[in-house]
N, C-alpha and C positions, 0 to 999 in steps of 0.2 A: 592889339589891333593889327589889322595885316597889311603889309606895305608894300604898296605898287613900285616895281623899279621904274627912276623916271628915264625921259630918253636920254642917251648919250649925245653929245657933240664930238667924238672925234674922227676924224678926216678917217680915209681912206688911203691916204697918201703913204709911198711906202716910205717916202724918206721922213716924213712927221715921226711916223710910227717907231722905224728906229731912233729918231731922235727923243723919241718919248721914253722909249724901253732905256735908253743913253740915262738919263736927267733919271730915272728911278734906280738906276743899278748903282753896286758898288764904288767905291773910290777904285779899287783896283780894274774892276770893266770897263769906266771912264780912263782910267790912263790907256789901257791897251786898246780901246776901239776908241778913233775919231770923230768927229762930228761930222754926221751924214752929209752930203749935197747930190745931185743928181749926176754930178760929176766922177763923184769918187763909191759908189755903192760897192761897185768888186774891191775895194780897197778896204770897207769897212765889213764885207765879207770874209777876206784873207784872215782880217785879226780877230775875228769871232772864229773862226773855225780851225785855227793853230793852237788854242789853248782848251781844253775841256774843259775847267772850269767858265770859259766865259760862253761854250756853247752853253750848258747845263743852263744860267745863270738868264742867255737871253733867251731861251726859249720858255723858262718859268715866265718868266716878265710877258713874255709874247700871248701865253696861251691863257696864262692868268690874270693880267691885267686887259690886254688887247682883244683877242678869243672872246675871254670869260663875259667882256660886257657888250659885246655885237651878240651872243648866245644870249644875255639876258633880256636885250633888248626886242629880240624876236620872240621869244617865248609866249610872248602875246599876239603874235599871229596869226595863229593855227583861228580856222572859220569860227570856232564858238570861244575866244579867247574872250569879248566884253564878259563874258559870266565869269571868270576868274575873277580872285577876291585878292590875291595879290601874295606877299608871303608872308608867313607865319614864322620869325624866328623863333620863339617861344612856346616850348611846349609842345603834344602831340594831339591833344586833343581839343576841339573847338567847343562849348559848349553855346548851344543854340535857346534861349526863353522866348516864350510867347506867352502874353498874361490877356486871356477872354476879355469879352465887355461885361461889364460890370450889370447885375441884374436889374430891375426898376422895381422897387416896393410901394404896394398901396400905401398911401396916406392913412394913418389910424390911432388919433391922437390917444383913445383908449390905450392900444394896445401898444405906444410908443413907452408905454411908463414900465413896463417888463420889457422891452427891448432896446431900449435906447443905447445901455452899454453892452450887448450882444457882439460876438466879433462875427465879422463878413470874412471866411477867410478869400480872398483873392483867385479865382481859375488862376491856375498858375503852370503850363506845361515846360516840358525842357527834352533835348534832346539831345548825344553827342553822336561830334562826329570825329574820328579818329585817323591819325593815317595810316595810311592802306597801300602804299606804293611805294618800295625802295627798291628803283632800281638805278645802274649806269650804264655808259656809251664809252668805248671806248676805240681809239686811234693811236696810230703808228706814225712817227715821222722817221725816216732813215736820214744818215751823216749824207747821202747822195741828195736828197730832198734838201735837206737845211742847204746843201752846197750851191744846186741851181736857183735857189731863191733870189743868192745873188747876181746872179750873172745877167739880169734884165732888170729896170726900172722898175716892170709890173712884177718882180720876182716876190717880194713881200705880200703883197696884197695876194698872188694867186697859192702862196704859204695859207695866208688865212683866211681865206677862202674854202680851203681843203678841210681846213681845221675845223671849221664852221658849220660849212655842210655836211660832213661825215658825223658830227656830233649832233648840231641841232637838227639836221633832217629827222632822223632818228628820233629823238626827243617829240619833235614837234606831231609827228603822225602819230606815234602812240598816244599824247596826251588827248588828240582827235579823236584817235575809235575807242578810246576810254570814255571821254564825255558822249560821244553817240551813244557808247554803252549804257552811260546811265537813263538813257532815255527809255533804251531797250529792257534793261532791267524794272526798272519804275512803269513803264506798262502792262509786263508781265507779274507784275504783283498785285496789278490794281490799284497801284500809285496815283496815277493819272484818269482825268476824268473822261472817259470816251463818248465820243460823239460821232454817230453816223453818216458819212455824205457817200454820193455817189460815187462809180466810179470814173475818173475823173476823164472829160472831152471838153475839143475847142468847145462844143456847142452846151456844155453845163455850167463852163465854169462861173458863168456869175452866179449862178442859183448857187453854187459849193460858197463862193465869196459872201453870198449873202446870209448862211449859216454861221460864216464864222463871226463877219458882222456882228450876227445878232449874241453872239455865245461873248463877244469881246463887250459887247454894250453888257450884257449882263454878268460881265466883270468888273463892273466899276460900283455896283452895290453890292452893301452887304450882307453874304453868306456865307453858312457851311460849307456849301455843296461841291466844292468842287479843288477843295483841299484833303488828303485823307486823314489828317487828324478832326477835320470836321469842326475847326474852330472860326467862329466869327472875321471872316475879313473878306477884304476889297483888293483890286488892282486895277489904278487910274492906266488909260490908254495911254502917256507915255513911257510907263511903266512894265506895260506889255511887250513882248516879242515875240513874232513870229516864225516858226523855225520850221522851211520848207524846200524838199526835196526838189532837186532840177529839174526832173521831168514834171512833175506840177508846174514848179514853175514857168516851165516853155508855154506851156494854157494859159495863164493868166495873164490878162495885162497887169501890168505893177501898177496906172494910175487907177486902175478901178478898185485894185486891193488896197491903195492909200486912202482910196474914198471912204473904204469902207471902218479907217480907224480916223476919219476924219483930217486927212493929213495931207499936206503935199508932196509930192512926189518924191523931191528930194527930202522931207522930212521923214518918211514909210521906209525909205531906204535905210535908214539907222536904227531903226526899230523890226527889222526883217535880216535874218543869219540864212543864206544859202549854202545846204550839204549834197553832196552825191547821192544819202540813200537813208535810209534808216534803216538798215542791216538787216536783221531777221524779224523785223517787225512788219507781217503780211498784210497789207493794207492801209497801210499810213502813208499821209500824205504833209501832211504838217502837225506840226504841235503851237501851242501858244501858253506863254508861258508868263510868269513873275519872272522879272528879271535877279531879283534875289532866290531863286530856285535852285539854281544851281551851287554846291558850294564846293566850291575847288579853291583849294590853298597851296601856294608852293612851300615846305617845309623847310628842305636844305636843296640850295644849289652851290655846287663846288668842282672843283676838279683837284686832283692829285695826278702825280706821275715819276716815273723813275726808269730810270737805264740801262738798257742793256748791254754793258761791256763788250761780252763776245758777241755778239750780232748787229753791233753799232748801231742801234736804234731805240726810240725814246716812245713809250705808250703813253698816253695820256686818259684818265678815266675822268667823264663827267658824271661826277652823283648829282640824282635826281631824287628827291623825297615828296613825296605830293597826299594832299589829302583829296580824294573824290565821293561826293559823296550828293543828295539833292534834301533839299527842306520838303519836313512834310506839314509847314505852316502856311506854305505859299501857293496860290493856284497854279494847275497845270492841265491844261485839256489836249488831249488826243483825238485829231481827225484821222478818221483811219474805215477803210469801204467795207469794214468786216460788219457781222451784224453781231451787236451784244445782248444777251440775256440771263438772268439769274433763273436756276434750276430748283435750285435748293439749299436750306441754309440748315447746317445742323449744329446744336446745343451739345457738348460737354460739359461736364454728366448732366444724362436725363431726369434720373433721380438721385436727390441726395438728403441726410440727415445732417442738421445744421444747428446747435445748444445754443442758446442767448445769451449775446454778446459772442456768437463764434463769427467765422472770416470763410466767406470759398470764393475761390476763383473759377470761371467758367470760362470756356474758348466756344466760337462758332466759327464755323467752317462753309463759306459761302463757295457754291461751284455754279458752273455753268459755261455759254459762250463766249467767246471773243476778248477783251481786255477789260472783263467785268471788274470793279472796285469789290476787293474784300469787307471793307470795313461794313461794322454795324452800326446799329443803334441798340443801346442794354433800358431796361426797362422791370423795375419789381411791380407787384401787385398783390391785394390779396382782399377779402371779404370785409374786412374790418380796418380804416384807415392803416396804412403800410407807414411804416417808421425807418423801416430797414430801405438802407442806399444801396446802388451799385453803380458803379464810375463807368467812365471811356473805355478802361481796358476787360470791364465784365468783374470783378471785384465785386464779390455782393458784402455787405457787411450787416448783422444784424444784431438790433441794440439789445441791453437785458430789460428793455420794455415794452417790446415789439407785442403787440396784441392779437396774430394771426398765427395759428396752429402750420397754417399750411400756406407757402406764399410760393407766385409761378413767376421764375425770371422769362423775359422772352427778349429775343434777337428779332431785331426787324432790320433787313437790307437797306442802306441809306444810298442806294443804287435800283433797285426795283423795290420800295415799302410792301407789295405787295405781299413779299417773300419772307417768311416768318419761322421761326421753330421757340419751340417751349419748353423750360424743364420744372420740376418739381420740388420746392424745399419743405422739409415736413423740418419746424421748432420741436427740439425736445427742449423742456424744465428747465434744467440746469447748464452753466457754461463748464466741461471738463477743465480741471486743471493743467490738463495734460495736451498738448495739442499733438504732438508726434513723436514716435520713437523711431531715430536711425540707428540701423547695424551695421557696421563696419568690419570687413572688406562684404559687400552686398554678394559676389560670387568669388569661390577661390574654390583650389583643390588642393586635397590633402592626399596621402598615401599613407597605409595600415602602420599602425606602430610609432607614429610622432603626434606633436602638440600643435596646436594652431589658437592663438590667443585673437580674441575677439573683442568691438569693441562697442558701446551704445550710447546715444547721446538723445539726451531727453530734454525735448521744447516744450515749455511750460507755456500754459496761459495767465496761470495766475501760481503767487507765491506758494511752491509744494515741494518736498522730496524729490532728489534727480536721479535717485536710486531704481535698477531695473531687476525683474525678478528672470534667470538665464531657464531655458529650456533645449532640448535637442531631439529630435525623432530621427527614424530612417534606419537606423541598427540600434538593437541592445549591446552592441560590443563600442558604441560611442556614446559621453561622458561629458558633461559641462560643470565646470565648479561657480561657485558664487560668484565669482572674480572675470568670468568667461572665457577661461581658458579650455579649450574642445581637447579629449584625449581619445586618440582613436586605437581601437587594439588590432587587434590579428583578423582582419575581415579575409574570406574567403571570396568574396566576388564585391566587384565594383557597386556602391548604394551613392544614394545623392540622399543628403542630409540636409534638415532644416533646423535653423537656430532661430531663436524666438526669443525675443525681450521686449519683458510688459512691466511698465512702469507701476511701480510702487506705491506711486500716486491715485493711479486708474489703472486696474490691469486688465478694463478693457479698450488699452490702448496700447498696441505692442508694433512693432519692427520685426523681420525675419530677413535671415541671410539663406543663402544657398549655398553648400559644401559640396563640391565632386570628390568623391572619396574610393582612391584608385587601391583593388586589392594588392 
């Protein structure tokens, strides 16, 4: 589970501070540096910076114990930091489940007596999310900086300070236009569910308020629509957030947008993230969102540092490891003045031959305007009750008892249903035992007069022979033995050669490579 750093208590004070770094260092840093008061700070200055081991020793202690927890404690700052999940010390990847509602079966005391011990298996989806960001920040203090630190009371404090803001500045902006980013990303994929409003004036904006109103009221029951996995769920209003751009915002009044999620003022205000922009996103004005949508995890935070002899001065590097990433379980709608429209939706492969009990995968490819949703909906059919399934991701699957010669998958847009495309499965008889042959290396080149060994790997459907029968065209002067070793002779001009391996099992089912064969 991931763990929120909680806030710190410690002062600001510089002489706390040293007396902090004091009480954690070594017996020998304690004999040689005094016990701070306001009185004596150049004094306890002097005997830190006459010994190098006791500089080396307090500035670790300063930037790693002192730095390191005012940088962890901000790190939830930045404008969209409530969606941070917290850190992840374990592991690099999050694994996300989502398990659908469960379906409702007629009542059928008959036909309970053949299905009572049936299994149900459970919709059961999963997704990972990995991390994706290792980067660090790094800073310079020089023996002249460590020196005036002390020479002022505020001299500690405007040390870490320097330290702070040169490190967490940095930190904190990127981790900002990275989650804007994911906004930007996930609408340009058809992540997010887009919805139309004007463009935005003092004189619309309640009509746009009362849009969203209504899109937030029809987030509290449950649907598909507006998730792109397209699974059954909900998002109660306080659950929702709001995430909208300043110049929108200068339109609106905030108590009429609180009205509109039922809230008072001060309650709309925790449930609402104001950003500068949403970046390349042309027409967006706000998003509303699951507050579990967003999934950003801190991986590793740390610092390291080391010294520079000749140049008398100390780098200090913050690593940073982060996971970025958005749920595709949880709603997310995009207002945005562009207009959206599905064009066309098209089916890979349009026709194909498919044996019982065989497996095809199909893709659709939905185009059109504005921040149209990819996703479809899969759908089999066929003249004589269909037996054969096909899932979420288009996976047709069909049984060896399927009773239809010929069955039509079709893609229907779960964004404009009107938008459709079809393709064609014609059942042969029998299930091949052979499902594919791969050749290995798929392209290479060879030159006149050497060997080049090849090699085939045969995916069975059912229990057969893995043995491949070799072949080769393209010159008479090139040669494949049983084993697949390619021998090429004395070619006079450059050919491109085909090798071919057809399983032993079905050798209408083969693999080919491609040979550039340099004279």
């Amino acid at each position: 589970m991931p763990r929120v750093p909680k806030p710190s208590n410690l002062t600001h004070n510089g002489v706390d501070i040293l007396n902090a770094i004091r009480n954690g260092s070594s017996a020998t840093y304690q004999d040689r540096v005094p016990i701070a008061t306001q009185e004596n700070i150049r004094e306890v200055g002097n005997a830190i910076m006459q010994y190098q081991p006791t500089q080396n020793e307090f500035l670790n202690q300063l930037v790693n114990r002192i730095a390191r927890v005012l940088i962890t404690n901000k790190s939830y700052e930045n404008p969209l930091r409530r969606f941070k999940k917290g850190l992840m010390e374990n592991g690099e990847a999050i694994e996300e489940v989502f398990v659908n509602i469960a379906r409702a079966h007629e009542f059928d005391p008959i036909l309970s007596e053949k299905t009572v011990f049936k299994r149900e298996i459970p919709d059961v989806s999963a997704v990972f999310h990995k991390m994706n960001y290792q980067n660090f920040y790094k800073t310079t203090i020089s023996n002249e900086q460590l020196r005036q630190a002390f020479l002022s009371y505020d001299g500690i404090d405007d040390l870490i300070a320097r330290i702070v803001d040169s490190l967490y500045s940095g930190s904190e902006f990127d981790e900002f236009i990275i989650m804007k980013q994911l906004i930007v990303d996930a609408a340009n994929a058809g992540k997010m569910y887009p919805v139309q409003v004007p463009e935005p004036t003092a004189e619309n904006a309640k009509t746009i308020v009362s849009k969203i109103k209504a899109v937030s009221n029809q987030l509290e029951f449950m649907s598909n629509t507006y998730n792109p996995m397209g699974v059954m769920t909900y998002t109660k209003k306080p659950n929702q957030i709001l995430i909208i751009d300043a110049a929108f915002d200068a339109l609106i009044d905030v108590e009429v947008l609180a009205s509109a999620f039922n809230m008072s003022k001060a309650e709309f205000m925790g449930q609402r993230v104001l950003i500068d922009n949403f970046g390349t996103l042309t027409g967006c004005v706000a998003c509303l969102v699951d507050e579990e949508w967003f999934m950003v995890f801190d991986n590793l935070i740390t610092f390291t540092e080391n010294y520079n002899g000749e140049g008398l001065y100390w780098n200090y590097f913050y690593h940073v490891w982060k996971t970025f990433s958005t749920s595709p379980f949880n709603n997310a709608i995009l207002f945005t003045t562009t207009a959206e429209s599905v064009a066309n939706v098209t089916i890979t492969p349009k026709n194909v031959n498919v044996p019982l009990g065989g497996v095809q995968q199909f893709t659709a490819a939905v185009t059109g305007a504005g921040y149209i949703p990819k996703e479809v909906n899969w759908s089999v059919s066929g003249v004589q009750p269909t037996k054969a399934q096909i899932d979420w991701t288009g996976k047709l699957l069909v049984p060896p008892d399927e009773l239809n010669n010929t069955l039509t998958v079709t893609a229907r847009s779960k964004y404009d249903p009107t938008k459709t495309d079809t393709a064609i499965v014609t059942i042969s008889d029998s299930l091949s035992p052979v499902r594919e042959v791969n050749v290995s290396p798929k392209t290479s080149t060879m030159t006149k007069n050497t060997t080049k060994q090849m090699t085939a790997e045969v995916i069975l459907n059912t229990a057969a022979p893995l043995g491949v029968v070799w072949s080769i065209t393209g010159s008479p002067l090139a040669e494949i033995s049983a084993s697949g070793l390619v021998t090429l002779g004395d070619i006079a001009n450059d050919v491109t050669l085909t090798v071919t391996a057809a399983a032993v099992a079905d050798t209408s089912v083969y693999g080919t490579a491609t040979i550039n064969a340099k004279a």
